[in-house]
C-alpha positions in Angstrom: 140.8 87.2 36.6 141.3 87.2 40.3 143.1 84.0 41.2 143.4 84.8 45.2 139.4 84.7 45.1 139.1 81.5 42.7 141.2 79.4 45.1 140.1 80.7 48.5 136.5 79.9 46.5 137.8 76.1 46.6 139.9 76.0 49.7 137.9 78.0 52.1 135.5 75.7 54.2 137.3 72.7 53.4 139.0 70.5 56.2 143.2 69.0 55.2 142.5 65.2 54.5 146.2 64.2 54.4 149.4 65.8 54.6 153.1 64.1 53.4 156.5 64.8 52.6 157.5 64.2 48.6 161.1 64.2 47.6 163.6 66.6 49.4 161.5 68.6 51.4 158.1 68.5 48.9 154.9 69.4 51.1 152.3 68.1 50.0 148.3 69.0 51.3 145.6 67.2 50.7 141.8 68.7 50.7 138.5 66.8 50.6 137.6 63.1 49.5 140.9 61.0 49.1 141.4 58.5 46.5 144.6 56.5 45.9 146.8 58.0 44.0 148.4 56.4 40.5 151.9 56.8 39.8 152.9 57.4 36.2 153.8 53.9 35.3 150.2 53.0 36.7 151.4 51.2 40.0 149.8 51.9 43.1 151.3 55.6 45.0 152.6 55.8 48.9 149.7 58.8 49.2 146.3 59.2 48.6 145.4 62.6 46.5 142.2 64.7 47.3 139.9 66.8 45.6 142.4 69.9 46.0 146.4 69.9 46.3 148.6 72.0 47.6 152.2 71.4 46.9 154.9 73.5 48.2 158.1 72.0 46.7 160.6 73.8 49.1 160.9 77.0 51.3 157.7 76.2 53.3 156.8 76.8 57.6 154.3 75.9 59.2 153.1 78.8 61.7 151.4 78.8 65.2 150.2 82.0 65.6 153.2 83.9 67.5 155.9 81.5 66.3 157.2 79.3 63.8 156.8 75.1 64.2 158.6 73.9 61.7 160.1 74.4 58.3 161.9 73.1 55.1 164.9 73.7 56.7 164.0 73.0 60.1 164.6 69.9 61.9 163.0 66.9 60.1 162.0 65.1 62.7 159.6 67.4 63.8 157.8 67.3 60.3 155.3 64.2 61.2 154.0 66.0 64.1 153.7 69.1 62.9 152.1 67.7 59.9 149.7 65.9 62.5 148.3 69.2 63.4 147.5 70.1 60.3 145.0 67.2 59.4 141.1 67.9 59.9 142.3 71.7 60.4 139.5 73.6 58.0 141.0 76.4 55.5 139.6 80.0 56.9 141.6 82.3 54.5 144.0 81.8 51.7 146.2 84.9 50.6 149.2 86.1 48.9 151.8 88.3 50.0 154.9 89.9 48.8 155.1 91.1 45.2 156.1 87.5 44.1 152.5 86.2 45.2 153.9 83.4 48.1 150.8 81.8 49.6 149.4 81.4 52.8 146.7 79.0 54.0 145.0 79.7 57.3 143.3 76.5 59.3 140.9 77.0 62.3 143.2 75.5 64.4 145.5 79.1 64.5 147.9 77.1 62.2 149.0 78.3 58.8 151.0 77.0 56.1 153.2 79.6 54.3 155.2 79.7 51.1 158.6 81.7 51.9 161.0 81.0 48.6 164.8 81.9 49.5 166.3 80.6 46.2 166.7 82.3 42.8 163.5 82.1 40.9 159.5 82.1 41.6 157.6 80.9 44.2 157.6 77.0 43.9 153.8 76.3 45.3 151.0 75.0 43.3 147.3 74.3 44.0 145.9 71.3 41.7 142.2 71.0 41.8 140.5 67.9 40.0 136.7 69.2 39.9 135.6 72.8 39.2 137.6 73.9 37.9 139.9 71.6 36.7 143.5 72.3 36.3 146.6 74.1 38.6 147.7 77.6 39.5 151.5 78.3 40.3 153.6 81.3 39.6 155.0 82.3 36.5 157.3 85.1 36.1 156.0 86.5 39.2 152.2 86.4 38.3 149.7 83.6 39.3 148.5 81.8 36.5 145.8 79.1 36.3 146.4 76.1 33.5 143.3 74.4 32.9 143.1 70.8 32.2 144.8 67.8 33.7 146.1 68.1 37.1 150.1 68.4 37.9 152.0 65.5 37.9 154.6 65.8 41.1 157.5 63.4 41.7 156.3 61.0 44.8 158.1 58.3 46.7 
């Protein structure tokens, strides 16, 4: 099964809806029609969701394409506007890189939005699609994996 194609299948083409901060440094990318989102105790959510979601839970930049705009450990005031640029910014390529698969997603606006873990563990980025096909893929033990059914439940504000 070749994961890198089966995402950049559902990403490629399609335009960032919404982007927004979850809790700590959560990144949070939103792709296609937006609905409101629904918390787990069923009350109304701070963000809409999209067809496609890409959560980076921490170690994440955000590229131009000779230098870095912002990061997860960057200043946090310049998250909102860097997070501006990303919006209505189509996906032209998604790969992986390194042997730990960490993701990149390439917009037509020369940004990119880049996994880059720096703690003990795996990659912490997951793509959540709620059409075809349904369900998530994150690693595990180094290796991308795709868990069909339900889509990820995240911690939101």
């Amino acid at each position: 099964m070749n994961h890198l194609e089966d995402i950049g299948k559902i990403l490629v083409g399609r335009p960032v809806s919404h982007v927004w901060r979850g809790i700590g440094s959560a990144l949070f990318l939103e792709f296609g029609k937006l609905t409101p989102r629904t918390k787990p105790d069923g009350s109304s959510g701070n963000n809409p969701q999209g067809d496609i979601t890409l959560m980076i839970e921490w170690s994440w930049r955000i590229e131009n394409p000779r230098s870095i705009l912002t990061g997860s450990w960057g200043s946090e005031g310049q998250w909102p506007k860097a997070f501006h640029t990303l919006r209505h910014a189509a996906v032209t390529e998604v790969s992986f890189f390194s042997p730990l698969s960490e993701l990149q997603i390439c917009l037509s606006n020369g940004k990119r939005v880049t996994s880059f873990m720096t703690a003990e563990g795996q990659p912490q980025w997951a793509v959540s699609s709620r059409s075809t096909p349904r369900g998530s893929w994150s690693v595990k033990r180094g290796v991308v994996v795709f868990e069909k059914g339900p889509e990820r439940r995240y911690a939101t504000p």
